[in-house]
C-alpha positions as CSV (number, residue, x, y, z in Angstrom):
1,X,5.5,25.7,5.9
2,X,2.7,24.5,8.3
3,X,1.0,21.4,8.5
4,X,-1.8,20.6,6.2
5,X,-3.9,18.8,8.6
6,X,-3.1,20.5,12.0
7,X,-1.5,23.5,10.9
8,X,1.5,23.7,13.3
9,X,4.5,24.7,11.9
10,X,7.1,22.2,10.4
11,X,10.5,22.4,11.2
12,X,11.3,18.5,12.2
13,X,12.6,16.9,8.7
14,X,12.0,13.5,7.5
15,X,14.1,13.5,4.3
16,X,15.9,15.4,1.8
17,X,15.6,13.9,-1.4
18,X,17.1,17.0,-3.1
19,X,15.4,17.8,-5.9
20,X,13.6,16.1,-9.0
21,X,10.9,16.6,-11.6
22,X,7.6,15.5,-11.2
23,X,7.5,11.6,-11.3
24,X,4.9,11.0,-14.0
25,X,6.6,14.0,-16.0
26,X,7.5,11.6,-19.1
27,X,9.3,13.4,-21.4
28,X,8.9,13.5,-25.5
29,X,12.2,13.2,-27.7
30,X,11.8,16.8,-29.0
31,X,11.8,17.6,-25.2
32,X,15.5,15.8,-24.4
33,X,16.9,18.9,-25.2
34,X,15.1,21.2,-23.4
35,X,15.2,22.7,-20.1
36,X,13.7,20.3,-17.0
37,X,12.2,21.9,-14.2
38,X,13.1,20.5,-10.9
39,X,11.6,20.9,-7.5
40,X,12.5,20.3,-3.9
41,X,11.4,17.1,-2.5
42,X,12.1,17.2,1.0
43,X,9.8,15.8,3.3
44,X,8.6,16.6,6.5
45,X,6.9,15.5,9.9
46,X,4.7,17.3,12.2
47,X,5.6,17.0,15.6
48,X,2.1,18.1,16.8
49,X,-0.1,14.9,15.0
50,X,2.7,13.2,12.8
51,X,1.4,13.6,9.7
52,X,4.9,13.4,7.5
53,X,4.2,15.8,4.2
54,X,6.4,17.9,1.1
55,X,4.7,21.1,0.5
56,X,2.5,21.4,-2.8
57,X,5.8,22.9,-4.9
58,X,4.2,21.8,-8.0
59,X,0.2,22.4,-8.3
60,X,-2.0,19.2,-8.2
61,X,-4.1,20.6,-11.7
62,X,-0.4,20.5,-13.1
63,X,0.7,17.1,-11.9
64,X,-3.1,15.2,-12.9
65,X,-3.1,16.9,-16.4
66,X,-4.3,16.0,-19.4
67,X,-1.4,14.4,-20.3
68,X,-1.4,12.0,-17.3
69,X,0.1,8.9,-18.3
70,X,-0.6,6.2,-15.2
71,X,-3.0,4.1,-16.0
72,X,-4.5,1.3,-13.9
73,X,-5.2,-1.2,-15.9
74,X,-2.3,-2.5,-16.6
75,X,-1.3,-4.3,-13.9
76,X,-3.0,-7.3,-13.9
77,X,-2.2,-7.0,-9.9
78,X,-4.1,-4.3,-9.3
79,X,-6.8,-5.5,-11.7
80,X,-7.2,-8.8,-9.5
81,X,-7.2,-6.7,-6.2
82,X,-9.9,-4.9,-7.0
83,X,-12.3,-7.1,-8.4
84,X,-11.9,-9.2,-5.1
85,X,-12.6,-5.7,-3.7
86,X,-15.7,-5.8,-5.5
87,X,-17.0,-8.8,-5.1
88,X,-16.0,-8.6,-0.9
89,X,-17.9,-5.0,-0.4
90,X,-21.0,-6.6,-2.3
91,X,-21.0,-9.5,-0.2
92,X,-20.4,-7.7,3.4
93,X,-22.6,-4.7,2.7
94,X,-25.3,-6.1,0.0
95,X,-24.6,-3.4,-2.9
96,X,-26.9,-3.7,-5.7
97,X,-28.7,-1.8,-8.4
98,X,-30.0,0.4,-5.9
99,X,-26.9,1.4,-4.5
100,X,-25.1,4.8,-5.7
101,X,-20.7,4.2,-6.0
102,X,-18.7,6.4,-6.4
103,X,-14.9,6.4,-6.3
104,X,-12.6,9.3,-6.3
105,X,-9.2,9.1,-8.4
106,X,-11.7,6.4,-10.6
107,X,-8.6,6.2,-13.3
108,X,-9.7,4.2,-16.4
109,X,-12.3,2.9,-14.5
110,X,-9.8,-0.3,-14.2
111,X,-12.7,-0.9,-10.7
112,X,-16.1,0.5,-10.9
113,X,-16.0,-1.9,-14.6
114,X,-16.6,-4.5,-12.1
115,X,-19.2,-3.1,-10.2
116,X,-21.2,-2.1,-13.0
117,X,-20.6,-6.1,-14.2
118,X,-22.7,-6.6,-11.6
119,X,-25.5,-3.6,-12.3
120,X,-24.5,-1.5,-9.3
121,X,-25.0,2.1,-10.6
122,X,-21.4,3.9,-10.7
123,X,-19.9,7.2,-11.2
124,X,-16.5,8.4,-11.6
125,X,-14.5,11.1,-10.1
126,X,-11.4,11.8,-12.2
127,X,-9.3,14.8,-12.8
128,X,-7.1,13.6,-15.8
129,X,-8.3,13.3,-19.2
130,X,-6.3,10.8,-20.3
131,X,-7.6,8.2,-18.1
132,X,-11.2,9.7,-17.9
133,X,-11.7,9.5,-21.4
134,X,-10.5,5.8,-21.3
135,X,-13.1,5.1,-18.5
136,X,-15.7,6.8,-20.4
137,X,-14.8,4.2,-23.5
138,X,-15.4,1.3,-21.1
139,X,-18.9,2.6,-20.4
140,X,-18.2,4.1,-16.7
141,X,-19.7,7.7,-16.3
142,X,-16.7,10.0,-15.8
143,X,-16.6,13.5,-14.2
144,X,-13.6,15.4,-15.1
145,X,-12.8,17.0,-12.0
146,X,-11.0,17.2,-8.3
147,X,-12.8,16.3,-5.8
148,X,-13.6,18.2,-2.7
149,X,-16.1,19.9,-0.4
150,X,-17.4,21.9,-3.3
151,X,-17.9,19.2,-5.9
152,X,-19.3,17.2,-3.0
153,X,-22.3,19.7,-2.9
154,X,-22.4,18.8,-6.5
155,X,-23.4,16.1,-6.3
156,X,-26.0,16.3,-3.1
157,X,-28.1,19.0,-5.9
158,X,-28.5,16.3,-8.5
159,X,-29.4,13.8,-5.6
160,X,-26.3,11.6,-6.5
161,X,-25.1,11.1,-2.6
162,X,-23.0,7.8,-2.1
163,X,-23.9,4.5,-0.6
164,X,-20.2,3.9,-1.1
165,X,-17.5,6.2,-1.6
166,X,-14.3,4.7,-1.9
167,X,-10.5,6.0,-3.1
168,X,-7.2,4.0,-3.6
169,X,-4.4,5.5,-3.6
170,X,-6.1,9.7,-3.6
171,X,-5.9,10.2,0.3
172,X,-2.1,10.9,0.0
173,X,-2.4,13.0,-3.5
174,X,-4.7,15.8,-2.3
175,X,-3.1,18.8,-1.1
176,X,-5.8,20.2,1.2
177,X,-6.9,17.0,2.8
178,X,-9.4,18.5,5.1
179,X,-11.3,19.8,2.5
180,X,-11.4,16.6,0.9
181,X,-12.4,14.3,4.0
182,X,-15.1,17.4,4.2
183,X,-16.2,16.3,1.1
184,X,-16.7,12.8,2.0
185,X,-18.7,13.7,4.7
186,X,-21.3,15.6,2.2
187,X,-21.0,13.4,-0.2
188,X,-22.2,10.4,1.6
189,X,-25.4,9.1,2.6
190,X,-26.5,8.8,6.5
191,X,-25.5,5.2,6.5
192,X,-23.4,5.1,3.9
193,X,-19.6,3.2,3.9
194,X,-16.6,5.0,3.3
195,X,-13.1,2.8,2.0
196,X,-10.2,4.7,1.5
197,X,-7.0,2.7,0.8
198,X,-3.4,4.1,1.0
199,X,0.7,3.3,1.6
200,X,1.5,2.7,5.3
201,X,3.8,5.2,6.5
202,X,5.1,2.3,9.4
203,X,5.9,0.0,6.2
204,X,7.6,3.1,4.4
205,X,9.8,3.7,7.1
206,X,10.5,0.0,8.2
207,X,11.0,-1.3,4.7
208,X,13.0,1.9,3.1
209,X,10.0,2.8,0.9
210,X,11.8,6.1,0.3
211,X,11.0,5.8,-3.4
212,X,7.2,6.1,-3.0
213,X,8.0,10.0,-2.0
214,X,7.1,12.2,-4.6
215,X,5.5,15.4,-5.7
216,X,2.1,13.7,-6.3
217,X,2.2,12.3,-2.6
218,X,1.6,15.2,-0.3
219,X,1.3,12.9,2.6
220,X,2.5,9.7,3.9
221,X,-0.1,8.4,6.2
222,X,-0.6,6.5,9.8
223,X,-3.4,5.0,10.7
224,X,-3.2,7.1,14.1
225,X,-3.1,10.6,12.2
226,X,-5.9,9.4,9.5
227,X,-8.2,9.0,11.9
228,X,-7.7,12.3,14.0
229,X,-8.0,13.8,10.5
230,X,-11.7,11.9,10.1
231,X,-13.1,12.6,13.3
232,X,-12.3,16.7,12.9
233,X,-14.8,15.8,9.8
234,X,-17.6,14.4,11.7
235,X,-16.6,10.6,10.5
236,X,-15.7,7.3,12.3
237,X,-13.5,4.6,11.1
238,X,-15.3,1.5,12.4
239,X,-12.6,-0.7,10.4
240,X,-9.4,-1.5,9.1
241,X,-7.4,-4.1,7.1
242,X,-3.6,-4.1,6.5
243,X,-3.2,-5.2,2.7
244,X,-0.4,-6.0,0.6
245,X,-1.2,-3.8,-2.0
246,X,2.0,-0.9,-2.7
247,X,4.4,-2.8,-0.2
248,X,2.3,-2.8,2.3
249,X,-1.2,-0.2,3.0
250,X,-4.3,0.5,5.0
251,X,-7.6,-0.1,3.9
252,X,-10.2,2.0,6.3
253,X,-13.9,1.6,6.7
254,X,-15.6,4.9,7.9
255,X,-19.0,6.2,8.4
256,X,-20.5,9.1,9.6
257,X,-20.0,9.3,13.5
258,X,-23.7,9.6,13.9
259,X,-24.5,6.9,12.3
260,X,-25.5,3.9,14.7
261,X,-25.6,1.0,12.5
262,X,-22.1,-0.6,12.5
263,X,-20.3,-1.0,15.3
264,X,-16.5,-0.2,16.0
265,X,-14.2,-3.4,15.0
266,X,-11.7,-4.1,17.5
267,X,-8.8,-4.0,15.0
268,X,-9.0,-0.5,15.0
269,X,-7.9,-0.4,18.4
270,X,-5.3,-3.0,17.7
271,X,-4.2,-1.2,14.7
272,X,-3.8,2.3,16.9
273,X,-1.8,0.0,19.8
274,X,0.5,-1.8,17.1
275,X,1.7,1.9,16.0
276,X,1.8,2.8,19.3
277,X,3.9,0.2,20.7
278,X,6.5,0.9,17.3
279,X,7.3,3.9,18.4
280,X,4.9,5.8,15.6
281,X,3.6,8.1,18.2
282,X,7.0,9.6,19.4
283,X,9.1,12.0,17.2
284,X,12.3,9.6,17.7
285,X,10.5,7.5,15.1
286,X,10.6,9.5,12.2
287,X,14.4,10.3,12.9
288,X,17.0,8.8,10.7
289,X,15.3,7.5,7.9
290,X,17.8,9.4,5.4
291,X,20.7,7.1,6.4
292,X,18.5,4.3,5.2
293,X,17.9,5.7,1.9
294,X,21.4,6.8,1.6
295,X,22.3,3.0,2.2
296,X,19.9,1.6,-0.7
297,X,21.6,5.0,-3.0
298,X,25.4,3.6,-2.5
299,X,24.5,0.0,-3.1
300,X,22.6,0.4,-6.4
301,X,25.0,3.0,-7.6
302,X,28.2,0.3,-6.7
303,X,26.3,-2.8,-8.0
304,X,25.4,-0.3,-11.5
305,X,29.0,0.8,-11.9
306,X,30.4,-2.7,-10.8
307,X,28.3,-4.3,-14.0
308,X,29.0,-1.3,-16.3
309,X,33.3,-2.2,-15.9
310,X,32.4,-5.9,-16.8
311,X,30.7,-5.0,-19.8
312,X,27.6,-6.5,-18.6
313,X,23.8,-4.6,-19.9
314,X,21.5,-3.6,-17.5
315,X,17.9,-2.8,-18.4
316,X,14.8,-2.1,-16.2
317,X,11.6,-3.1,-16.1
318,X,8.2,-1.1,-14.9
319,X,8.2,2.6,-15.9
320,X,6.5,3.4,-12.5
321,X,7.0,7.1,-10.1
322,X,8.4,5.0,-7.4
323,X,11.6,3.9,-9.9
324,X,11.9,7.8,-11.2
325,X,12.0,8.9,-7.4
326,X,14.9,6.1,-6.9
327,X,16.7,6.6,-10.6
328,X,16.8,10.7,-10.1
329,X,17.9,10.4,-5.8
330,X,20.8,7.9,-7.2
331,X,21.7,9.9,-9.9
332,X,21.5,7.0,-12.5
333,X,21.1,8.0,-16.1
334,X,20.9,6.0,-19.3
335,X,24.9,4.8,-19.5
336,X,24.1,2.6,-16.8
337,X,20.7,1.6,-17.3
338,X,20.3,1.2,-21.1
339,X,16.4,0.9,-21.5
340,X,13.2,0.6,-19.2
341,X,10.5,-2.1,-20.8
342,X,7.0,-1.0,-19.7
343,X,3.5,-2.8,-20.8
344,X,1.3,0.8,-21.5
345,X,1.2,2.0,-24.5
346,X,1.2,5.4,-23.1
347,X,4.9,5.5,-22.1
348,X,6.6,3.4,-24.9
349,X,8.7,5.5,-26.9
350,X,8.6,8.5,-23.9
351,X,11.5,9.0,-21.7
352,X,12.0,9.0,-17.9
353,X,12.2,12.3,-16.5
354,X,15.7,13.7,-15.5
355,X,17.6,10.5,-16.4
356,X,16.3,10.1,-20.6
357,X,16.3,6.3,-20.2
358,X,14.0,5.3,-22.8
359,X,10.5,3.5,-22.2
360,X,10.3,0.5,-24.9
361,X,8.2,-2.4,-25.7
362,X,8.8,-6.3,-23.4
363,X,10.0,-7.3,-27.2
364,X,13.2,-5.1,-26.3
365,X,14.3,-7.4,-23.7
366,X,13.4,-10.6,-25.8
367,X,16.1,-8.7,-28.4
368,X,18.6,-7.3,-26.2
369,X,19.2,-10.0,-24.0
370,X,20.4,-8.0,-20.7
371,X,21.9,-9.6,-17.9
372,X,20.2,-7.7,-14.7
373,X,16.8,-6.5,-15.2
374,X,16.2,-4.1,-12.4
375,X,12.3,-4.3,-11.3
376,X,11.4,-1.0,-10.6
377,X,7.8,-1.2,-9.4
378,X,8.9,-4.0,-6.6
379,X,5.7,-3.8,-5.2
380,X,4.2,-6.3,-8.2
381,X,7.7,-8.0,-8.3
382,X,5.6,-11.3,-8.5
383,X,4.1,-10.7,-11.6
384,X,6.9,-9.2,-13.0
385,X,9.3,-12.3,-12.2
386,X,6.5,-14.3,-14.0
387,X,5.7,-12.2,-16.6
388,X,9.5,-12.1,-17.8
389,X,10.8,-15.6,-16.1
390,X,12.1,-16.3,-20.0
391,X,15.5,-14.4,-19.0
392,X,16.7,-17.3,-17.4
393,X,17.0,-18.9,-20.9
394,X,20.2,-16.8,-21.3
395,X,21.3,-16.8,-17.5
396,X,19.8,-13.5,-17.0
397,X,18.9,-12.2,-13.5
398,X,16.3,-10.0,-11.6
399,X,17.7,-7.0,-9.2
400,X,15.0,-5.1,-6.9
401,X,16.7,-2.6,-4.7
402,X,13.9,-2.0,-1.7
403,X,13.9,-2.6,1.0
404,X,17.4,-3.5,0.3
405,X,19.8,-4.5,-2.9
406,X,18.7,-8.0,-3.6
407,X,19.5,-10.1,-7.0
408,X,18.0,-13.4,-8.0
């Protein structure tokens, strides 16, 4: 295996998560029966520009299928983020209805809705169906496809080049990510703005993020190595903001390096010092992290067993990849977590891959009662805790287990 940005050859590794199935792989109950397919998830680190990467075991055009079942929307989270998102690049860079946006991974348009609220012209990149389709029924224009240096070419021919081109949450799902960042670079007007917003790798490794690894995310990104991969493409990242957003990520500013109109912030500077003086730009760093997973692993799986002997009922809440990635590494199935309660429509009444725990409605956990509700997606804990602060009525209690086993 070589790197995918650099292309030395990677040897130095990260973390062995073993093996699992793809973490959005939701599973019918005519398909309990049949055979899973799992593949290796252990993760790497490149010792020439530190970009920590799986290989692409399992195809992107298989993982973002038609059948895609992560949609955006409902998190009311996320749905607040990126309005102010909205309403911040409008006011800082004066987009209007002469602008062109486009966003790449665009979902079920859970963002663009609210630039096209305010009559900024928008168009959608988005491989799955599923959630294209649902854009499409909101009123956002929707292509169907991956983007890339080719599709970027696209969209020069029909004159469709982007004032803005943004992505959450895509920079660490694409397998070739120098053809991609090549495609930003076509697909972006001379003085164009380019946001791209993604996990922190330093918060992954100093929080014991291990569960956001999986087969979808081919890379876990620095700041330090995301820009050496943007200058090799001609662009500059004149800005950066560390945001809450997935425990903790980066949201960049780029343009083209040509392009003399914005100036260079001084927090990228003091973003590339900060992971300089952690240690991020020295192989020692990335060293060790599987104890720390193995830690979080033995402490869910005593505190599961511990409540299964007194007869107490554990459920979970949040049907989310990062919870799959901890259930399958634990080794937890459905005798010790009896249901999962998610809001989307499209997982109730699916399974969770590998470990059959069955997706239900909120209105199981009214009727059941547990005692620990396990909140998978800890990132939107918050909401969660609010959202479902009626388990107190009967004593019950929340239990998130990163960055370590905590219960309240």
């Amino acid at each position: 295996m070589k790197c995918r940005f650099c292309q030395n050859p990677l040897s130095r590794e990260f973390i062995d998560l073993v093996n699992s199935p793809p973490s959005n792989s939701y599973l019918r109950a005519e398909q309990l029966d049949e055979p899973e397919v799992f593949y290796p998830l252990g993760v790497f680190v490149c010792e020439k520009c530190f970009l920590v990467q799986i290989d692409e075991f399992k195809k992107a055009d298989e993982i973002f299928d038609e059948t895609y079942a992560y949609f955006s929307s409902f998190s009311r989270t996320w749905l607040e983020h990126s309005k102010k998102y909205v309403e911040m690049m409008c006011r800082r860079f004066g987009f209007d209805e002469t602008s062109q946006v486009i966003e790449i991974a665009s979902n079920d348009g859970y963002l663009l809705q609210f630039f096209q609220q305010r009559n900024v012209p928008v168009l959608g990149i988005e491989p799955t169906l599923s959630t294209a389709q649902a854009a499409r029924d909101k009123g956002v224009e929707t292509w169907t496809e991956f983007f890339g240096a080719e599709l970027a070419e696209k969209l020069v021919e029909k004159n469709l080049q982007a004032n803005l081109l943004l992505g959450n949450n895509v920079l660490a799902h694409v397998p070739n990510i120098n053809d991609f960042v090549a495609g930003l670079k076509i697909a972006l007007k001379p003085e164009g703005v380019v946001t791209m917003e993604f996990p922190h790798l330093l918060q992954l490794v100093e929080n014991n993020q291990f569960d956001t690894i999986y087969h979808e995310h081919f890379s876990y990104l620095s700041f330090y190595t995301v820009k050496q991969i943007f200058i090799t493409q001609g662009l500059e990242i004149f800005d950066v903001e560390e945001i809450s957003t997935h425990g903790g990520s980066l949201r960049i500013f780029a343009k083209h390096a040509e392009d003399k109109s914005k100036s260079v912030s001084l927090k990228v500077e003091n973003l590339w010092r900060k992971e300089a003086e952690r240690g991020m730009l020295d192989l020692s760093y990335y060293l060790g992290f599987q104890q720390k997973a193995d830690k979080i692993k033995y402490d869910l799986l005593d505190f599961l067993v511990e409540q299964k002997r007194a007869g107490k009922k554990v459920a979970a809440y949040g049907a989310a990849a990062k919870g799959n990635t901890l259930l399958n590494y634990c080794g937890v199935k459905k005798d010790l977590i009896e249901f999962v309660a998610d809001a989307s429509p499209h997982k109730q009444g699916l399974f969770l891959p590998a470990s059959h725990i069955p997706i239900v409605d909120e209105s199981f956990i009214k009727r059941e009662k547990p005692d620990f509700v396990i909140i998978l997606p800890w990132n939107i804990k918050e909401e969660v805790v609010e959202q479902l602060n009626y388990i107190r009525q009967w004593n019950g209690k929340f239990v998130v287990a990163i960055p370590s086993l905590e219960i309240y």
